[in-house]
N, C-alpha and C positions, 0 to 999 in steps of 0.2 A: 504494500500500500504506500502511497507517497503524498507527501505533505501537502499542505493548504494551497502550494503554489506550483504542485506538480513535482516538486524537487521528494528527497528521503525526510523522512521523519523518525523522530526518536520517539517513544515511551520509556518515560525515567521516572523513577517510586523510589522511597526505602529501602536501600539494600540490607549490608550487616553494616557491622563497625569495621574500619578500614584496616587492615594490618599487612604486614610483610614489607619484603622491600621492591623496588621498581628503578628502572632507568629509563627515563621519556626519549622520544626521540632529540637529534640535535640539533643546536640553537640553529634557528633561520638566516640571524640575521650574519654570524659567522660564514653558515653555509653558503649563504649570496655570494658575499667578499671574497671569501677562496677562490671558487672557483672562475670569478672576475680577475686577482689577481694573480693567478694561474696562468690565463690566457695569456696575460700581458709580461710575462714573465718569463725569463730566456731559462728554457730546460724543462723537467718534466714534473710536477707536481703533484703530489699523493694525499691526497685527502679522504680521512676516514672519518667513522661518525657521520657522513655527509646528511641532511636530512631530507628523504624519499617523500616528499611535500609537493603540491602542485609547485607551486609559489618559485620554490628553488630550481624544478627541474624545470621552467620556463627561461628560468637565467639562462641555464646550462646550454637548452636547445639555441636561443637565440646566440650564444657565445659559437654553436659549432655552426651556425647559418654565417657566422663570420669568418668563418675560415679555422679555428678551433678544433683541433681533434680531440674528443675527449670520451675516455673509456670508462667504462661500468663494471669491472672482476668482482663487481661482488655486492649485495644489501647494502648500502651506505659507504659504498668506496665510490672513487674517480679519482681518474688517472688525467689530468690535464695536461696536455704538450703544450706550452706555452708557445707564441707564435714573436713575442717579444712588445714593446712600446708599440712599436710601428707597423707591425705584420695583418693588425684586423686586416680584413677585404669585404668588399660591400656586399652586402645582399642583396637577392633580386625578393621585393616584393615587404612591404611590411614586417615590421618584428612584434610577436605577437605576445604581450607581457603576463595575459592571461591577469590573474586578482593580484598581480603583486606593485604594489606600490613601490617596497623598496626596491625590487627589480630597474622597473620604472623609472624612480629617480635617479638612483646610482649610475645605469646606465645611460643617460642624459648627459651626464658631467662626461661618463668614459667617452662618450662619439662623439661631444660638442667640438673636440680636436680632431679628426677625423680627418682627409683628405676625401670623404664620399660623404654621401646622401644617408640617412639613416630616416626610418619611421617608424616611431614605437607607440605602440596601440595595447589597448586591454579590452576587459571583459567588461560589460554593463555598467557592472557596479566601480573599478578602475576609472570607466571614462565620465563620474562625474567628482574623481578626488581632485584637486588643488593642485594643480602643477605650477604657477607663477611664480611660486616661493621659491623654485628649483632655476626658473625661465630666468628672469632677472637677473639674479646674479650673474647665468654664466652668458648672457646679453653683457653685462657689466665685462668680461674678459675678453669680449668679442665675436662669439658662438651669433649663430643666426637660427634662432627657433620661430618657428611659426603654429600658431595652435589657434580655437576656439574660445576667447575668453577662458585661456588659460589653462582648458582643458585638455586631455587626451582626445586624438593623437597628437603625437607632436612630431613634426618635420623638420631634423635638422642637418640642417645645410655645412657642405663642407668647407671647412677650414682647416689650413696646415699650418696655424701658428695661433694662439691664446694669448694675450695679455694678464699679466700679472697683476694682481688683486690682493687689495686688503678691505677684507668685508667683513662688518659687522652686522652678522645673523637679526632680523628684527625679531622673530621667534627661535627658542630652544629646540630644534628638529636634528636629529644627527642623520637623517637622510640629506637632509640640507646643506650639512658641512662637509657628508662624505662626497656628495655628487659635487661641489666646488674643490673640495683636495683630487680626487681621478681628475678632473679635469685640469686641477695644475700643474700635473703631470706634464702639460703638452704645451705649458705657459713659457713665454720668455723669460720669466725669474720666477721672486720668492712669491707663494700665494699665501694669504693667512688669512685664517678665519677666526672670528672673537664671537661668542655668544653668551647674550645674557644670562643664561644659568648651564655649567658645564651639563654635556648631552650623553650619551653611550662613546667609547673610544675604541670599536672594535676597528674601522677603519685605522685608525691611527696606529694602534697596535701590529694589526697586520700588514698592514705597508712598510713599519718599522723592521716585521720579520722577513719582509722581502728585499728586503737593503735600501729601503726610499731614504733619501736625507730630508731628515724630518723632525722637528721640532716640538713636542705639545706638552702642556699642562693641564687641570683642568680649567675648561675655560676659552682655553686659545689652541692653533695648532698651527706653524707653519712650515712648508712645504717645500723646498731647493729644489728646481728639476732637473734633467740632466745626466743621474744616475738610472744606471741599469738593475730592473729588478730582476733577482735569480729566484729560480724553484727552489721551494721548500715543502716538508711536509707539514702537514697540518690536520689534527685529530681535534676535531671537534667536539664540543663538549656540551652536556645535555641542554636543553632549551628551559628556560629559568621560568619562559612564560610559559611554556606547555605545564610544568612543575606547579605551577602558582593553582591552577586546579585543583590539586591533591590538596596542596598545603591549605588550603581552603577549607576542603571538603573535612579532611582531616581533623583540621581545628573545631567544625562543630559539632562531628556526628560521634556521638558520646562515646568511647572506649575506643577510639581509634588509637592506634599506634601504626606508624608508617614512616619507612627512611627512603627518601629519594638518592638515589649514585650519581657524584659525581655529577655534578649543576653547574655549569657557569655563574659563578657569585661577581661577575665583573659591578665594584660599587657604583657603579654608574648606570644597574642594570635592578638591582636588588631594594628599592624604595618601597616594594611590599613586606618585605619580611619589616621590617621599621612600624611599617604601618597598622603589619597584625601581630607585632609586638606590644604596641601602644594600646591594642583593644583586647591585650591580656592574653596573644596565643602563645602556646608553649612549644618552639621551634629552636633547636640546638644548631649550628654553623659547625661540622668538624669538618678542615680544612684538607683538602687530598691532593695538595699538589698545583700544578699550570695542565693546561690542555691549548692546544693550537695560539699559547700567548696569551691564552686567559687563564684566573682562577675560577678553580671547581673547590668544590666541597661536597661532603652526602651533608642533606639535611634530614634531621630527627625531628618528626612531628609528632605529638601528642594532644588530646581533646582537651580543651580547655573551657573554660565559659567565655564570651567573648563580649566585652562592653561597648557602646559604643566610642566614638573619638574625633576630633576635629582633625584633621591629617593637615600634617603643614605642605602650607604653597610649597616649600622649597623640597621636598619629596614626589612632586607632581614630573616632573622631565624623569626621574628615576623610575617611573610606574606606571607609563604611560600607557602600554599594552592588556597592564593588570589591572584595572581598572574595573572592568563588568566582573572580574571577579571579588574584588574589594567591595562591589555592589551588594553581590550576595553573601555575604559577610556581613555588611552592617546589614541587610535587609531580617539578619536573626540574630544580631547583637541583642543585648539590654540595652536600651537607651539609642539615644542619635548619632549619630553621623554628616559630620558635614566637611562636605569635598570642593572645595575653592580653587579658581586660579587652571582648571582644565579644560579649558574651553576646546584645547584639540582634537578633544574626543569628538567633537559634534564634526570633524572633517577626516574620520577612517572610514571603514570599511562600510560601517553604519555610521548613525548619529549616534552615538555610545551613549549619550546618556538620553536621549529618548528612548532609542531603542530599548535599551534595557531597564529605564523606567516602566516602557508599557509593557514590557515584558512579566519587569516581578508584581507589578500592578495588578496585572490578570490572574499571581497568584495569591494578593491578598495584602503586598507589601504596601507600607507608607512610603509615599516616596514625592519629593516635590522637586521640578526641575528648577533652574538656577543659570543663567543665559552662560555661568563656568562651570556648571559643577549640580550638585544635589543636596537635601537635605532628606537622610533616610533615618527614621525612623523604626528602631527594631522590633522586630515581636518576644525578644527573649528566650529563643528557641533551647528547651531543653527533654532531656529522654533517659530513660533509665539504660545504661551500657546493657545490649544485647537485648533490646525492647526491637528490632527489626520494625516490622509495619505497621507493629501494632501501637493504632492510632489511640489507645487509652492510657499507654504511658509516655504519650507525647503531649509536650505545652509549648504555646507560641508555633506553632506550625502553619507555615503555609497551606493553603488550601492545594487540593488538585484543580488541574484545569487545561485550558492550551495556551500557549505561549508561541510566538512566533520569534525568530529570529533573525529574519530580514537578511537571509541568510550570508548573514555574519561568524564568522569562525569562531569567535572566541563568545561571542552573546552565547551562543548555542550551547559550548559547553560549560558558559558561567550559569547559564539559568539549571543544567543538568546538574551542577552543583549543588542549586539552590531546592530542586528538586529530591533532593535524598533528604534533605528535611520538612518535606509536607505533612501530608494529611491522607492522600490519596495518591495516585498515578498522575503523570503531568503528558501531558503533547506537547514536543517541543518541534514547532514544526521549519522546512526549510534549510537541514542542516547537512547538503552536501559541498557545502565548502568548507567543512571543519576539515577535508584533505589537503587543504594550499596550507596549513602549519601541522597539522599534527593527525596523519592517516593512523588510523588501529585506536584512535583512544578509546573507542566505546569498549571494545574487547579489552584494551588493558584496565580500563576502569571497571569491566566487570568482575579481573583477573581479582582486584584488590577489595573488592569490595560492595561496586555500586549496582545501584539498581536499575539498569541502562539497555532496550533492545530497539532493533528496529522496529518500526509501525508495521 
């Protein structure tokens, strides 16, 4: 049977209390960048962990339409023959970015230097995100884009030199900083970016590991062109926002115990654990090392009771992804919640906080929108450990009902979150795009716990 809008549907109820341990698949936003500076990178580059994601294997494709050899030996490997700075070659016919945004932007900075024609295009929901914020600047270097009121597609025109830029970011976006550093790559000197509140630095980092002369703090990053980047390998490390689910679900459903392996804890990445520290969840950080130039850690979750909490603005660029999850969290806290200062969410994949206002709305939640943000109201959700479905030793419980997710990846599985603490069975309907980040979670979230099938 298939959802409200033709697409899959989920049915999500009460499962058990969550236990054991798990490894999500790996981070996206690593997986993009690899295997982008793979390509551009003299020698062969091995990347493991890759994450088997629509999202990322759209990069990949469009990477091998440019002349890109790149091999598949195995579930989450590729093998990238790097073609060097200068070796992309045009394709014939549109590049097709499918849902991915960071695809999209990042790739915008890498062709804005180009010596061809390049046309990057996406899916439905893609061609009504915000691309000016990307446009601008690398107009500002001298790239020639041409769009619809800033929209997807975007046509950009070739150029075999960039000028050099110091730009100051007007919003916190690290797709924004990373699509102006690829691109000044191709600049006649130094490029630097400054933004208002430091962003994610997985770009920075891995350019760093490809031998870019490169500059950053947090805050700032600037860029020397000139050097050649060399193949490296690169082991990606689990996806923090895939993660941010568990660690959710985790914290309210009463007798959970759960350790996620080895997560990318990049601080620039991790503004939720901050956040569902402050509304009293019981999450341990043991440290395991680097992976591809980032740190990982397993994290230890335990159920807790979860309060509500004002989240500060300056945690908001650190959690930007986790956000519909941090929704159903406070939507079964004790007390309020209130989320300031995120107006970005109303320009992803959804309207993040409409969306998943009328989302947990449908299930019973308080929830009031805020032109940046929400003020949620919790029901106080609590259950006696290993009470499962039974709806007489549950209090503050969402009702059952249907939910739609505007088929949003990450709404879909924050409301199925939200769903393992109802009343009843939920319809969450519209959710085959939860494959552009994170393929199999319904099965692994049954593996651990949840109450999750198809319609």
């Amino acid at each position: 049977m298939s959802g409200g809008h033709g697409a899959p549907a989920w049915i999500a109820a009460p499962g058990r209390p969550l236990a054991g341990r798990l490894r999500v698949p790996g981070d996206k936003s690593v997986s993009h960048r690899a295997v982008m500076l793979g390509a551009l990178a003299e020698g062969t580059t091995r990347v493991t962990g890759f994450l088997e994601g629509e999202d990322t294997c759209a990069t990949a494709a469009i990477l091998q339409r440019l002349g890109v050899r790149i091999e598949a030996p195995g579930e989450g490997e590729r093998l990238v023959h790097g073609v060097g700075l200068h070796g992309l070659r045009a394709a014939e016919g549109p590049l097709d970015c499918g849902n991915a945004g960071t695809g999209m932007r990042l790739l915008a900075g890498l062709l804005a230097g180009q010596g061809f024609d390049s046309v990057l295009t996406g899916d439905a929901s893609l061609s009504k995100r915000p691309m000016r914020r990307v446009i601008e600047p690398l107009e500002r270097m001298g790239a020639r884009i041409d769009s619809e009121g800033g929209l997807p597609p975007l046509r950009i025109h070739a150029k075999n030199a960039l000028q050099s830029i110091d730009y100051e970011c007007p919003v916190a976006s690290a797709q924004v900083k990373s699509a102006i550093l690829l691109a000044g790559l191709y600049a006649s000197g130094p490029t630097t970016v400054r933004e208002p509140h430091p962003t994610r630095d997985y770009t920075e980092r891995m350019l760093a590991a490809f031998g870019a002369d490169l500059e950053f703090a947090p805050g700032i990053a600037t860029l020397r062109p000139g050097r050649v980047l060399t193949a490296t390998s690169v082991d990606v490390p689990a996806d923090f926002s895939s993660a941010a689910f568990f660690l959710v679900a985790a914290s309210l459903i009463p007798g959970s115990h759960l350790v996620l392996e080895r997560v990318g804890v990049n601080p620039r990445r991790t503004g939720l654990l901050d956040a569902l520290k402050l509304m009293g969840a019981d999450i341990r950080l043991r440290p395991a090392g680097e992976q591809g130039g980032e740190p990982v850690a397993d994290l230890e979750v335990r159920a807790a009771p979860l309060r509500g909490a004002v989240i500060p603005e300056a945690l908001v660029p650190d959690m930007i992804d986790e956000f519909p999850a941090l929704f159903a969290a406070a939507a079964l806290a004790e007390g309020t919640t209130v989320v300031r200062g995120a107006a970005e969410l109303r320009v992803k994949e959804s309207d993040r906080i409409a969306v998943m206002a009328e989302g947990l709305r449908a299930l019973g939640a308080a929830i009031d929108e805020t032109p940046d943000g929400a003020v949620i109201t919790g029901s106080g959700f609590t259950a006696k450990a290993g009470s499962g479905t039974s709806a007489g030793t549950r209090s503050g419980a969402l009702r059952g009902g249907r939910a739609d997710s505007r088929g949003d990846h990450r709404i879909a599985m924050s409301l199925a979150v939200a769903a393992q603490c109802a009343a009843g069975e939920v319809r969450i309907d519209d959710v085959a795009n939860v494959a552009t980040s994170f393929p199999g979670f319904d099965a692994l979230a049954r593996g651990v716990g949840f109450g999750l099938r198809l319609a």
